[in-house]
DSSP file (Angstrom, degrees, kcal/mol; ACC not computed):
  #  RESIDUE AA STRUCTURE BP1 BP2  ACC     N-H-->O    O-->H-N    N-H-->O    O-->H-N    TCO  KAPPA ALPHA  PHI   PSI    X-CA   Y-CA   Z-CA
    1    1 A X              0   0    0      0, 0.0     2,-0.3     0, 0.0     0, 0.0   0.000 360.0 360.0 360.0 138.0  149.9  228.2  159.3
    2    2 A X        -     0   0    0      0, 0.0     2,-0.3     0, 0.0     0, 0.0  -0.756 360.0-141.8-120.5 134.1  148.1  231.2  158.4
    3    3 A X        -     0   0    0     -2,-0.3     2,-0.3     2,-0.0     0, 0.0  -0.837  17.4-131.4-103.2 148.0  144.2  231.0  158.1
    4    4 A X    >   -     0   0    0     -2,-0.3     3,-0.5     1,-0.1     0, 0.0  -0.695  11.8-147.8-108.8 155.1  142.8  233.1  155.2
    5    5 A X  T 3  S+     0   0    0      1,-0.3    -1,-0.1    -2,-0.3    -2,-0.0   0.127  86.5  61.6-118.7  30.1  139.9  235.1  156.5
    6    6 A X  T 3  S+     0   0    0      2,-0.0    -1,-0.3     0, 0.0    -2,-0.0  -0.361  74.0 163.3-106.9  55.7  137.8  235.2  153.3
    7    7 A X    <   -     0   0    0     -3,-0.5     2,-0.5     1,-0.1    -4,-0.0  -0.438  36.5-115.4 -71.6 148.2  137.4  231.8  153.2
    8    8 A X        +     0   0    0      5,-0.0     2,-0.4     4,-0.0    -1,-0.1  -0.677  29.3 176.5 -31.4  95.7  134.5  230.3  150.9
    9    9 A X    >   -     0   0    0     -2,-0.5     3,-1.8     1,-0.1     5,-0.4  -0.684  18.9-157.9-150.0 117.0  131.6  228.3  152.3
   10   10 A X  G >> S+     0   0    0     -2,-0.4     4,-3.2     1,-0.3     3,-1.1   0.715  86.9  56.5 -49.4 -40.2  129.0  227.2  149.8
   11   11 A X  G 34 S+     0   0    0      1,-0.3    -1,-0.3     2,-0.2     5,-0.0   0.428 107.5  43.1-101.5  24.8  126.2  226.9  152.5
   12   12 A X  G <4 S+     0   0    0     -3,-1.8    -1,-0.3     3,-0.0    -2,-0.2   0.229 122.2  42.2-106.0 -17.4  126.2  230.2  153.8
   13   13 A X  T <4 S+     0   0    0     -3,-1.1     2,-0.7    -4,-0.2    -2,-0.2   0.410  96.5  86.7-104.1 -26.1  126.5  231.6  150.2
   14   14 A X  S  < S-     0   0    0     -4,-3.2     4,-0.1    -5,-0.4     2,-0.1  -0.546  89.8-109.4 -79.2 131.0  123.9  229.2  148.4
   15   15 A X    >>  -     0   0    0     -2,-0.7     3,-1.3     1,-0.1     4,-0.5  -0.344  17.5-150.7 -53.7 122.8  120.5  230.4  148.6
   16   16 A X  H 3> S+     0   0    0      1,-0.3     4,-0.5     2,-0.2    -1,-0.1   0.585  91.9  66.5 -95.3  -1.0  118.5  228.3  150.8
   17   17 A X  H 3> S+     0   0    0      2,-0.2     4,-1.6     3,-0.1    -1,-0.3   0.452  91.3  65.0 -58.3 -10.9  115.1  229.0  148.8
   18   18 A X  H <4 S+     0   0    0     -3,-1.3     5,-0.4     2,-0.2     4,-0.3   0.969  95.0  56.7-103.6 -72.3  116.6  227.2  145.9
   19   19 A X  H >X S+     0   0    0     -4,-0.5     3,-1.1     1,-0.3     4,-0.8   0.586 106.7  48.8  22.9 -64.4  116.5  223.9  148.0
   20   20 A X  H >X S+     0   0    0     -4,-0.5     4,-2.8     1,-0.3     3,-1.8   0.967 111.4  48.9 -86.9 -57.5  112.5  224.1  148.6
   21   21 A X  H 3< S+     0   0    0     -4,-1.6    -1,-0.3    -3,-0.2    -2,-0.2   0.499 111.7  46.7 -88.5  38.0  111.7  224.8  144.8
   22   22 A X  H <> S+     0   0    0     -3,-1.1     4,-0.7    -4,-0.3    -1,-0.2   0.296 113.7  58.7-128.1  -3.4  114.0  221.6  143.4
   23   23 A X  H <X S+     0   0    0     -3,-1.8     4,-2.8    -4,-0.8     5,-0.3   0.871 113.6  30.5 -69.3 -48.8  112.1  220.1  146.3
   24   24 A X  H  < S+     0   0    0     -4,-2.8     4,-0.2     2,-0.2    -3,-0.1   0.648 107.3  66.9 -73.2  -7.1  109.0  220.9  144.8
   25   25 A X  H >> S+     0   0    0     -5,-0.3     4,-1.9     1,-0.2     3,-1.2   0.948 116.3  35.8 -85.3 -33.3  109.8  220.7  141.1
   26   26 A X  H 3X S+     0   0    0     -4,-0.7     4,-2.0     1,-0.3     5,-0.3   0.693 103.9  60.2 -76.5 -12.0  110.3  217.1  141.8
   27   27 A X  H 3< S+     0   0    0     -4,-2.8    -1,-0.3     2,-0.2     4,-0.2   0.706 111.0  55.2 -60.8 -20.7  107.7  216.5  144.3
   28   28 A X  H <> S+     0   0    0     -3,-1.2     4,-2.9    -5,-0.3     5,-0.3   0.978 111.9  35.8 -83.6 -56.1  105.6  217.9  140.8
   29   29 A X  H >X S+     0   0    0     -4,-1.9     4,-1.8     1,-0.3     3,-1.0   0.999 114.9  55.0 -84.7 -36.1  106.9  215.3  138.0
   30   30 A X  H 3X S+     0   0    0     -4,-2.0     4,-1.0     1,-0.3     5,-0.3   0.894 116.5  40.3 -68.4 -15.1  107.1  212.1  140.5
   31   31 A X  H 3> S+     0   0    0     -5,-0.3     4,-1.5     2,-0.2    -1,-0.3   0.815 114.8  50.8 -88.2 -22.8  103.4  212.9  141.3
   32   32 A X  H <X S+     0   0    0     -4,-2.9     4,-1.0    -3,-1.0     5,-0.2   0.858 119.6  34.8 -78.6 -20.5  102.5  213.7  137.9
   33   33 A X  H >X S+     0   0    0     -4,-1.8     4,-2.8    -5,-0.3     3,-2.7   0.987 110.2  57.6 -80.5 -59.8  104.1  210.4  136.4
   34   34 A X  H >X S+     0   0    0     -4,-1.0     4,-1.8    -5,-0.4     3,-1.4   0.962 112.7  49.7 -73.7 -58.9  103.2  208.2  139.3
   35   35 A X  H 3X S+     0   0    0     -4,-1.5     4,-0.6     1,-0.3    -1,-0.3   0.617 110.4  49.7 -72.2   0.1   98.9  209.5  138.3
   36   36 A X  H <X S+     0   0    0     -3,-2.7     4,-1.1    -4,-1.0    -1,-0.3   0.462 110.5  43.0-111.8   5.6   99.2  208.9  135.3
   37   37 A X  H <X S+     0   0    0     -4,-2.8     4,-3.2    -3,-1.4    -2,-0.2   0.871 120.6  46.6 -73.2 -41.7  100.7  205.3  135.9
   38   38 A X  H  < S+     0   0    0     -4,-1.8     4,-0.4    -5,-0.3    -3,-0.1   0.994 117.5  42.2 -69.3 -83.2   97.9  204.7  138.6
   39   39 A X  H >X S+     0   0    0     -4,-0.6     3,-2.9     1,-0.3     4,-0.6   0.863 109.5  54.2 -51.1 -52.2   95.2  206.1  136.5
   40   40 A X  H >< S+     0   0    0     -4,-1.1     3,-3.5     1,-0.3    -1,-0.3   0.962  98.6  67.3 -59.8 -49.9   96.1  204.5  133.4
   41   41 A X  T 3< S+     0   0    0     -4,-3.2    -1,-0.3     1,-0.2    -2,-0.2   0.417  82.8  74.4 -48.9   5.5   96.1  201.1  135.2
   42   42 A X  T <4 S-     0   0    0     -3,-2.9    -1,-0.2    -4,-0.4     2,-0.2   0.516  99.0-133.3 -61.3 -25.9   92.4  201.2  135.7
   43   43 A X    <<  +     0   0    0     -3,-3.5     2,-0.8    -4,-0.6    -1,-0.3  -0.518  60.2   5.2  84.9-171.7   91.8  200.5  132.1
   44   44 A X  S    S+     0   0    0     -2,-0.2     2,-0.2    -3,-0.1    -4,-0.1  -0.227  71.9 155.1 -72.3 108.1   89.6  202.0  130.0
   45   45 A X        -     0   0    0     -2,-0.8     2,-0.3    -5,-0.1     3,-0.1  -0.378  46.7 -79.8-123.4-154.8   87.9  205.0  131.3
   46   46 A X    >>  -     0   0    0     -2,-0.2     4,-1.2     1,-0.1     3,-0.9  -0.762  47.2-119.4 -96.4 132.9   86.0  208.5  130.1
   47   47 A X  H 3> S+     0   0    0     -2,-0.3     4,-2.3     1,-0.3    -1,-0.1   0.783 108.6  46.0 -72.1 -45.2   88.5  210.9  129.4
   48   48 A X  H 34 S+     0   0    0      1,-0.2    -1,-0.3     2,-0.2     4,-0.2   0.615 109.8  51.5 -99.0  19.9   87.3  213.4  131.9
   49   49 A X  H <> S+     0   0    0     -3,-0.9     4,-0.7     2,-0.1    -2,-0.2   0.379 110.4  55.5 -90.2 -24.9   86.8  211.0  134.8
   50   50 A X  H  X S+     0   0    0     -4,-1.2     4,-2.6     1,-0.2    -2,-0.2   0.925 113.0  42.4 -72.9 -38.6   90.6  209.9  133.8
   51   51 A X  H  X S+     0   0    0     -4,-2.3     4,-1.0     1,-0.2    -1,-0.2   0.551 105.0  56.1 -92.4  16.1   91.5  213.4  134.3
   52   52 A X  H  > S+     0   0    0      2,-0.2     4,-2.3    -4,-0.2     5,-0.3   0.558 110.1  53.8 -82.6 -36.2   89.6  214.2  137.4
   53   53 A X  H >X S+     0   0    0     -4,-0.7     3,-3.1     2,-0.2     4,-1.8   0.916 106.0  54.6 -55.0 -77.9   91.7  211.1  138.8
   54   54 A X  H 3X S+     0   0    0     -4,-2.6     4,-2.6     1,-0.3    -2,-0.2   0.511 111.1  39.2   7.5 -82.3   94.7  212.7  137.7
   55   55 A X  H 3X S+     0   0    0     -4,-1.0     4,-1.9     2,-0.2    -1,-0.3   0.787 115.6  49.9 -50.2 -49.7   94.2  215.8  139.4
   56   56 A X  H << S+     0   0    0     -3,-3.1     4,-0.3    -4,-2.3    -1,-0.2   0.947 119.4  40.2 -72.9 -45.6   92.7  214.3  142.7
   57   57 A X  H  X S+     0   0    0     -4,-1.8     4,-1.1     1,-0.3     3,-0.4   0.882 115.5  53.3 -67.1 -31.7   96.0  211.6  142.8
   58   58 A X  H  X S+     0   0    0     -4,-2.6     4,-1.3    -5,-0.3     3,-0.3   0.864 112.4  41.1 -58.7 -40.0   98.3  214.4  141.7
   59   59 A X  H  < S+     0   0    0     -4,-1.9    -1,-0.2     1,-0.2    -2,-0.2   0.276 106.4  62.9-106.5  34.8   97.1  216.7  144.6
   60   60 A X  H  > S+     0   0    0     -3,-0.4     4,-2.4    -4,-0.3    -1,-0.2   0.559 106.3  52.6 -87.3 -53.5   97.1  213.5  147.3
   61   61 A X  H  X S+     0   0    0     -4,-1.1     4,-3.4    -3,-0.3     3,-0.5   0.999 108.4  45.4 -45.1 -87.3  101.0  213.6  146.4
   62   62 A X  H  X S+     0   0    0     -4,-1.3     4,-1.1     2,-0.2     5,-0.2   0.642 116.1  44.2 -32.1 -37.5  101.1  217.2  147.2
   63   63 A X  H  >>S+     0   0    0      1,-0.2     5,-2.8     3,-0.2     4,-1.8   0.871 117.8  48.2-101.0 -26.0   99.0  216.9  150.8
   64   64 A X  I  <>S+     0   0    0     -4,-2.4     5,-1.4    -3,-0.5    -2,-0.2   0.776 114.4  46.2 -57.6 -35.0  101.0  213.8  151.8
   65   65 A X  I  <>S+     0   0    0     -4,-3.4     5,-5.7     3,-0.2     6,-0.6   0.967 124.9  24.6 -34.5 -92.0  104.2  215.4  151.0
   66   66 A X  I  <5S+     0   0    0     -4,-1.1    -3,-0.2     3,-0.2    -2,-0.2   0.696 134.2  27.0 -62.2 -24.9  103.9  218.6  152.6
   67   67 A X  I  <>S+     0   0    0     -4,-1.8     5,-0.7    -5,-0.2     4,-0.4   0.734 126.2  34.7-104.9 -45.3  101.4  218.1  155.3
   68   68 A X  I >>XS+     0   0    0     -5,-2.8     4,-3.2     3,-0.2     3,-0.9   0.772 133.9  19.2 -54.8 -87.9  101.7  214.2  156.3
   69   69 A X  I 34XS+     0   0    0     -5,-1.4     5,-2.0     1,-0.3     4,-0.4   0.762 136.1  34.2 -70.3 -56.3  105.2  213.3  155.9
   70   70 A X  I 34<S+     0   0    0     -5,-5.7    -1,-0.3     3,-0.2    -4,-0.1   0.489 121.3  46.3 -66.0   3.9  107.0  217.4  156.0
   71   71 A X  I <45S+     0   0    0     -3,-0.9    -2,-0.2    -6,-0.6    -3,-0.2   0.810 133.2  12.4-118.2 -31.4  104.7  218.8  158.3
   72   72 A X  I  <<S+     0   0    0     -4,-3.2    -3,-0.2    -5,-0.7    -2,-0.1   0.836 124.7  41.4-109.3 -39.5  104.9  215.8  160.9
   73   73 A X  I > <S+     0   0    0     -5,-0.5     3,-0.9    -4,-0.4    -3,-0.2   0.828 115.5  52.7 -77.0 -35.7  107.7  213.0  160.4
   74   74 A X  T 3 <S+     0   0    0     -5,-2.0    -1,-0.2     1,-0.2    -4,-0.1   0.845 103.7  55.7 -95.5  -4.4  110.5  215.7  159.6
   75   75 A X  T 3   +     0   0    0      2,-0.0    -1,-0.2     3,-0.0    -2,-0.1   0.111  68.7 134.7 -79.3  20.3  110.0  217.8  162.5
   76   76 A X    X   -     0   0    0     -3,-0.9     3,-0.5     1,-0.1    -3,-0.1  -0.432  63.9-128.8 -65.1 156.3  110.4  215.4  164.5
   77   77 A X  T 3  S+     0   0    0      1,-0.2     3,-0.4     2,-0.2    -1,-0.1   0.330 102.2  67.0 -96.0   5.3  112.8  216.8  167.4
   78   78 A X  T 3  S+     0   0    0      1,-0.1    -1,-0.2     3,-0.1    -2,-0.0   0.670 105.2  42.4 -88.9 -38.5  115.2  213.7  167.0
   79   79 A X  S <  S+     0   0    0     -3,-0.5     2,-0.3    -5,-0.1    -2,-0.2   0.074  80.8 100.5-121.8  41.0  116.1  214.8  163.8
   80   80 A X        -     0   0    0     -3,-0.4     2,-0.6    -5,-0.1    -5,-0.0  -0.788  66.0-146.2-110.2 146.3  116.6  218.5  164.1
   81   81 A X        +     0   0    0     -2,-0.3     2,-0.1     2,-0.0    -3,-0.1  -0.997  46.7 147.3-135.6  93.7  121.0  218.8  164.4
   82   82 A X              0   0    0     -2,-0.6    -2,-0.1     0, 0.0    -3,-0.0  -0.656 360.0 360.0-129.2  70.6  120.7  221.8  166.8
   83   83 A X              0   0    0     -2,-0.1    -2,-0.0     0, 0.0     0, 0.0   0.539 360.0 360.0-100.1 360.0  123.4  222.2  169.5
């Protein structure tokens, strides 16, 4: 059997930036959705004290993402597949 030596493999070809911003467009609507579910459940409040929640719960998402949860729990050395 003859092996062909331009062989095709997608994860050496696919751009690994594309990965980090379809992390982040979704890190964006599940935080936006999820503060204005959160906020709205407060009941009735002043329209710019709702959107000061907003903002603060939306960017809570963002430092728990990226700092808590990417910055400590996936770098863990247990779950790096490194030989």
């Amino acid at each position: 059997m003859v092996v062909h030596p331009n062989i095709h493999i997608p994860k050496e070809s696919f751009p690994h930036w594309i990965w980090y911003a379809i992390e982040c467009v979704a890190l964006i609507v599940i935080s936006f959705l999820a503060a204005v579910k959160i906020t709205d459940s407060f009941g009735e409040l002043p329209v710019d004290v709702h959107n000061y929640m907003i903002t603060g719960i939306f960017g809570m998402f963002f430092l728990v993402w990226y700092i808590g949860i990417r910055g400590f729990i996936l770098k863990k050395k247990i779950l790096q597949n490194r030989f």
